[in-house]
Gaussian input, Z-matrix of N, CA and C with variables (Angstrom, degrees):
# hf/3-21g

backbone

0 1
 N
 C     1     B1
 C     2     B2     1     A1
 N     3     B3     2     A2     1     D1
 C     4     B4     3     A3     2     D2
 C     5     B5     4     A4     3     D3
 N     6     B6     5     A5     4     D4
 C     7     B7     6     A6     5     D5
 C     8     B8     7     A7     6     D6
 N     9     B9     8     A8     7     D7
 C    10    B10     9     A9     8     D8
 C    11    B11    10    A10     9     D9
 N    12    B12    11    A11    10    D10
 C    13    B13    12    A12    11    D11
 C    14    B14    13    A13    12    D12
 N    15    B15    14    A14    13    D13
 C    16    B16    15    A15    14    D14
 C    17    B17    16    A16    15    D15
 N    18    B18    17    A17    16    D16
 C    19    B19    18    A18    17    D17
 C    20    B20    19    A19    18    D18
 N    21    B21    20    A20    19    D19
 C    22    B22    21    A21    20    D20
 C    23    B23    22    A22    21    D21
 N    24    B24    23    A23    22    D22
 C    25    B25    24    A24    23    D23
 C    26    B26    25    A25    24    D24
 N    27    B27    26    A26    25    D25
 C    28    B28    27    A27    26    D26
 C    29    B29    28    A28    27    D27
 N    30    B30    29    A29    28    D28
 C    31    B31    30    A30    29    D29
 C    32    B32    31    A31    30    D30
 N    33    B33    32    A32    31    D31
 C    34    B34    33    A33    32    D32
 C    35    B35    34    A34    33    D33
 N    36    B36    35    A35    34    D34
 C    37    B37    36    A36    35    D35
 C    38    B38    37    A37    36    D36
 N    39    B39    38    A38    37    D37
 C    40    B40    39    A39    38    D38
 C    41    B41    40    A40    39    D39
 N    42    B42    41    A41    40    D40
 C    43    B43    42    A42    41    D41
 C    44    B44    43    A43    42    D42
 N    45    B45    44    A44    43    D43
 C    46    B46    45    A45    44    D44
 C    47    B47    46    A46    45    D45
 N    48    B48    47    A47    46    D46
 C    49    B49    48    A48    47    D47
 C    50    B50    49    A49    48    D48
 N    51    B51    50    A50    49    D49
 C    52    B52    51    A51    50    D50
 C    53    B53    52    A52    51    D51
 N    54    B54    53    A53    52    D52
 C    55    B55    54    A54    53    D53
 C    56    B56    55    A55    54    D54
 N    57    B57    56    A56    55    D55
 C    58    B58    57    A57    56    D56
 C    59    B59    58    A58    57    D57
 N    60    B60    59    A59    58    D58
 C    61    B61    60    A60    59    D59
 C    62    B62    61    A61    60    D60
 N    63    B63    62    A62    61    D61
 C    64    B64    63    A63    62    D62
 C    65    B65    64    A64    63    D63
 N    66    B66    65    A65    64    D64
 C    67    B67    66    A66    65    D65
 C    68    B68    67    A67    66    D66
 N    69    B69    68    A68    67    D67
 C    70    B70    69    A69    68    D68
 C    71    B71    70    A70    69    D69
 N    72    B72    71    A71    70    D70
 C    73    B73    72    A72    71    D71
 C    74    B74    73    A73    72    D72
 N    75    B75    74    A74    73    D73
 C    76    B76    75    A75    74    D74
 C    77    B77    76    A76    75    D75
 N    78    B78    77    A77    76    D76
 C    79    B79    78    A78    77    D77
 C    80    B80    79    A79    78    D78
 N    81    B81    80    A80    79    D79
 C    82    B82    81    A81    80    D80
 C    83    B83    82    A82    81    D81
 N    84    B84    83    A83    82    D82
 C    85    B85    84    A84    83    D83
 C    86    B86    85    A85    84    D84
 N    87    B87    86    A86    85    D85
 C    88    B88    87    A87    86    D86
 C    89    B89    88    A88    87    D87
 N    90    B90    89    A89    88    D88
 C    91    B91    90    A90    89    D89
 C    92    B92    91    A91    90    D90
 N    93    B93    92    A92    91    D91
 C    94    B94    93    A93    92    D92
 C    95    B95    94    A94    93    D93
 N    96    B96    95    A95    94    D94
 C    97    B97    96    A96    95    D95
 C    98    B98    97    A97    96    D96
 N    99    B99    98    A98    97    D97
 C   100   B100    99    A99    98    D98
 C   101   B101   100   A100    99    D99
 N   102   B102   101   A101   100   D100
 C   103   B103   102   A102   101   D101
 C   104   B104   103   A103   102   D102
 N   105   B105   104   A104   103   D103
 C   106   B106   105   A105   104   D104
 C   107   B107   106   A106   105   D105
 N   108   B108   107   A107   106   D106
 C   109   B109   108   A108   107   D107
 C   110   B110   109   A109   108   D108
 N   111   B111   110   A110   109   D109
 C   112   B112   111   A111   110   D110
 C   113   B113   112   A112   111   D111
 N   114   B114   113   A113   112   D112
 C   115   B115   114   A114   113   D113
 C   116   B116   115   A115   114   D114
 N   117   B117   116   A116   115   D115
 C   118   B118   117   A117   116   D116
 C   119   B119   118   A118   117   D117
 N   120   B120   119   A119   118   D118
 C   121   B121   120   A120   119   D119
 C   122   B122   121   A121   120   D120
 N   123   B123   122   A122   121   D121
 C   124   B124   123   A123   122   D122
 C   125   B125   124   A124   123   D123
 N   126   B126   125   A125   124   D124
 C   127   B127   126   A126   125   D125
 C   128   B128   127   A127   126   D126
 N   129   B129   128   A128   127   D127
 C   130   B130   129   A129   128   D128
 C   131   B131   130   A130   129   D129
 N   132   B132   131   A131   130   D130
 C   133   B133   132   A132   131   D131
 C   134   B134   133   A133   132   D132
 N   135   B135   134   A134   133   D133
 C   136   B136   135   A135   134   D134
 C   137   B137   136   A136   135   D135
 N   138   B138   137   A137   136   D136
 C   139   B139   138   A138   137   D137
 C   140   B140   139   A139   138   D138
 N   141   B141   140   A140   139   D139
 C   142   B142   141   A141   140   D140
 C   143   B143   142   A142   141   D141
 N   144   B144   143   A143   142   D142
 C   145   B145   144   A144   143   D143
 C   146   B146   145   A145   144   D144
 N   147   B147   146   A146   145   D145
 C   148   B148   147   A147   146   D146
 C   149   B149   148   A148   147   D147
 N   150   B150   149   A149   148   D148
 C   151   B151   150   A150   149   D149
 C   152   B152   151   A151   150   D150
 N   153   B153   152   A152   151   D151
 C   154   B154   153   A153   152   D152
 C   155   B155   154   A154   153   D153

   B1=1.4297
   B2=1.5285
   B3=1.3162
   B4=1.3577
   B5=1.7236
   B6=1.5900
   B7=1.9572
   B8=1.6046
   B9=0.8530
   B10=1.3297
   B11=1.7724
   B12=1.1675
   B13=1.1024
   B14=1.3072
   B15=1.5050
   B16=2.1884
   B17=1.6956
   B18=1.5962
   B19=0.9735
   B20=1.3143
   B21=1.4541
   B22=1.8964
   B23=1.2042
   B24=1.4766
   B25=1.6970
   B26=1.5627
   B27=0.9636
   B28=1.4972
   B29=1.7797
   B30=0.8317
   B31=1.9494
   B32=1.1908
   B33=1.3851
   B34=1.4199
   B35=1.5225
   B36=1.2078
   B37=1.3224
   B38=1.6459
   B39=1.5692
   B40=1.5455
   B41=2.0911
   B42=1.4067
   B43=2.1462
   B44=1.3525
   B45=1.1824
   B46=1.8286
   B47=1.3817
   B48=1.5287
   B49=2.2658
   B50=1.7275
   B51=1.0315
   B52=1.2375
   B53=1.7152
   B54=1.3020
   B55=1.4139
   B56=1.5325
   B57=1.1364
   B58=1.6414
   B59=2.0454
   B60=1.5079
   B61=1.6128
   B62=1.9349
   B63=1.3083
   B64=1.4621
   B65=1.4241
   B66=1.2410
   B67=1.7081
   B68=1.3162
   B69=1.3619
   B70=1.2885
   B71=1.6945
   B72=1.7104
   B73=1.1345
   B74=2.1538
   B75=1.0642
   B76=1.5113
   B77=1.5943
   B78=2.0375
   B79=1.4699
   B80=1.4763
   B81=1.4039
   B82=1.8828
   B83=1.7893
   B84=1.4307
   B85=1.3603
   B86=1.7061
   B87=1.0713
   B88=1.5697
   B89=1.3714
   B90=1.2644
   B91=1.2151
   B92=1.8444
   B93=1.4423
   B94=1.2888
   B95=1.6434
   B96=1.3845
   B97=1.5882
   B98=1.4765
   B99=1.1123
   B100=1.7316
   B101=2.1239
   B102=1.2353
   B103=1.2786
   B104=2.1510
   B105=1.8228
   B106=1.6911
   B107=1.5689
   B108=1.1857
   B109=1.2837
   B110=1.2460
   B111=1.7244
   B112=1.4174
   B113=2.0412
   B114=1.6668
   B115=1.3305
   B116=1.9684
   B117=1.2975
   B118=1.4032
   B119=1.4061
   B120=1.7075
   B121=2.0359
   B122=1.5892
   B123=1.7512
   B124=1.6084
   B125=1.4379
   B126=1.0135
   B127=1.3655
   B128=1.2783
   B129=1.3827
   B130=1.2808
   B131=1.4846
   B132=1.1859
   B133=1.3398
   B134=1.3718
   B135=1.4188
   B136=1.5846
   B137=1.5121
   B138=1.2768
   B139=1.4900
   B140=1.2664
   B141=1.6472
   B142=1.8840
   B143=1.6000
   B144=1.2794
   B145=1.6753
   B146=1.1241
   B147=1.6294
   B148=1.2561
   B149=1.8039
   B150=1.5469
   B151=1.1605
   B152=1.3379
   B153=1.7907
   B154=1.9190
   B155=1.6320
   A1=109.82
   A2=108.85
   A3=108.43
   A4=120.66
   A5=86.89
   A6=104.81
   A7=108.37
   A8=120.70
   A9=149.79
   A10=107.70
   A11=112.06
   A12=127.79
   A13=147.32
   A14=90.34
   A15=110.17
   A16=101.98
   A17=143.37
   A18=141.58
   A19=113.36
   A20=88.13
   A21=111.64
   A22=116.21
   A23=112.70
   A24=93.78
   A25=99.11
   A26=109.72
   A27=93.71
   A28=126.79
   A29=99.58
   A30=104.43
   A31=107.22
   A32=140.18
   A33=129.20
   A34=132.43
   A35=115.09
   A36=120.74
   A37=97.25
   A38=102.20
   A39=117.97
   A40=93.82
   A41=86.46
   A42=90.92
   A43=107.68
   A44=101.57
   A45=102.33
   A46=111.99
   A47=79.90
   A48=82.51
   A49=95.50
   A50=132.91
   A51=124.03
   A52=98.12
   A53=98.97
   A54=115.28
   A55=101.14
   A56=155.38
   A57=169.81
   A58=82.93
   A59=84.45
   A60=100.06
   A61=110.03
   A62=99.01
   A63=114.93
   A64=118.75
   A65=107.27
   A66=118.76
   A67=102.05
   A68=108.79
   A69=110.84
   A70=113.69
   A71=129.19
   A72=134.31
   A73=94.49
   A74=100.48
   A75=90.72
   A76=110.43
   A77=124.39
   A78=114.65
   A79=99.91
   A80=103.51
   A81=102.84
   A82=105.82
   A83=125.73
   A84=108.49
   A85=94.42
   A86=129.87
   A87=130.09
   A88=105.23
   A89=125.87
   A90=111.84
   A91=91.86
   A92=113.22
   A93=124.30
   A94=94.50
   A95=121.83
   A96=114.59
   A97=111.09
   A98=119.97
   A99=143.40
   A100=97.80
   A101=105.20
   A102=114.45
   A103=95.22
   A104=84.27
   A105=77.34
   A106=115.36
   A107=118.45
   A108=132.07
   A109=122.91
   A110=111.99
   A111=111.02
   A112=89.69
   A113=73.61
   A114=107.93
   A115=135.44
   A116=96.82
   A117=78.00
   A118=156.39
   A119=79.54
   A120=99.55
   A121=75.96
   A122=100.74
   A123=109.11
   A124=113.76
   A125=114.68
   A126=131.53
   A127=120.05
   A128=134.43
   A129=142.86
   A130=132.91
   A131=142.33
   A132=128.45
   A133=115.44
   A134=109.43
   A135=130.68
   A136=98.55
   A137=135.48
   A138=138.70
   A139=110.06
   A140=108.85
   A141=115.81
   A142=93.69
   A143=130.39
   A144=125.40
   A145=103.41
   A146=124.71
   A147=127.00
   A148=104.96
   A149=109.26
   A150=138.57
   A151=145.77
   A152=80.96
   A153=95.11
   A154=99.16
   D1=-33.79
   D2=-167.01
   D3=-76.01
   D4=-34.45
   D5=170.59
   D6=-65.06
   D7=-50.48
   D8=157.19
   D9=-14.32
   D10=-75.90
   D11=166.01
   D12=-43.01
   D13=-60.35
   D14=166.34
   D15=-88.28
   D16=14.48
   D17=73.81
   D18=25.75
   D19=-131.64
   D20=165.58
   D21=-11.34
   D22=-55.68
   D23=-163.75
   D24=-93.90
   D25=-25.13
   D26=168.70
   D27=-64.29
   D28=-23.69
   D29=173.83
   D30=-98.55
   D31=-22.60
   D32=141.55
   D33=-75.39
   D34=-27.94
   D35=159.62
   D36=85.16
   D37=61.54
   D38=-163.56
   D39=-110.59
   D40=146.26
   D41=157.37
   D42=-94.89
   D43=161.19
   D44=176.99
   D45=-29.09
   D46=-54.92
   D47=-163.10
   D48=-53.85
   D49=-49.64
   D50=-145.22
   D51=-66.10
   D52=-51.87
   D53=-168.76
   D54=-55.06
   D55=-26.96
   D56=-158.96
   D57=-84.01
   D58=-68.00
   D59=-161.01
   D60=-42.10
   D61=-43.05
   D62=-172.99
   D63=-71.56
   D64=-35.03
   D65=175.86
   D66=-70.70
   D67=-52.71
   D68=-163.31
   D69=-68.51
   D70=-18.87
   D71=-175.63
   D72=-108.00
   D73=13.02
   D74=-163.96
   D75=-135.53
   D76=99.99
   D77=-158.69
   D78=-64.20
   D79=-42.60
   D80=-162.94
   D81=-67.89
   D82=-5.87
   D83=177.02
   D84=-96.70
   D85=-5.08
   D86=179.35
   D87=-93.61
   D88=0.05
   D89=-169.74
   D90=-116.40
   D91=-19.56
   D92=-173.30
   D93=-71.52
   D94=-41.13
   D95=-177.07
   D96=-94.76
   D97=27.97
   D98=149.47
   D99=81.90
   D100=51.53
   D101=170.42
   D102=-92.78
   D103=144.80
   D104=168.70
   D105=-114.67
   D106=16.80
   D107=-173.38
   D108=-170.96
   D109=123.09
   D110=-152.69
   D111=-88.64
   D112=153.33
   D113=177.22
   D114=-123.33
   D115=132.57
   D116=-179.55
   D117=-78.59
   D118=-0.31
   D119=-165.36
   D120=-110.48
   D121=168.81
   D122=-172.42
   D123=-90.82
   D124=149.06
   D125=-174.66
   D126=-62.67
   D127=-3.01
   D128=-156.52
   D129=152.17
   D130=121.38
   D131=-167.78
   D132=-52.92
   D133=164.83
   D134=174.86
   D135=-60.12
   D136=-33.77
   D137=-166.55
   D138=-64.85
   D139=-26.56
   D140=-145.29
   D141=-56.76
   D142=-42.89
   D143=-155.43
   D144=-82.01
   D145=1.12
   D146=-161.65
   D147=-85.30
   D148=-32.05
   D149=146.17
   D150=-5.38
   D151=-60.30
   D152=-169.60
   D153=-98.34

């Protein structure tokens, strides 16, 4: 999930928040960070990349 992610925002050129916002409104980027069923609340805080 996490590769998955800094991914994403790196080829969109997203901030945390945005990147949260996008998964979370978007099935095919949830399915890109190996979710099998889209969801509506976010997958993880804005902090998570703060992390790696």
């Amino acid at each position: 999930m996490a590769l998955g992610a800094l991914i994403i925002k790196a080829h969109l050129g997203l901030t945390d928040e945005q990147l949260v916002e996008q998964i979370k409104e978007n099935p095919y980027l949830e399915f890109v960070i190996g979710l099998e069923a889209f969801k509506y609340s976010a997958q993880f805080n804005p902090s998570f990349s703060d992390c790696l």
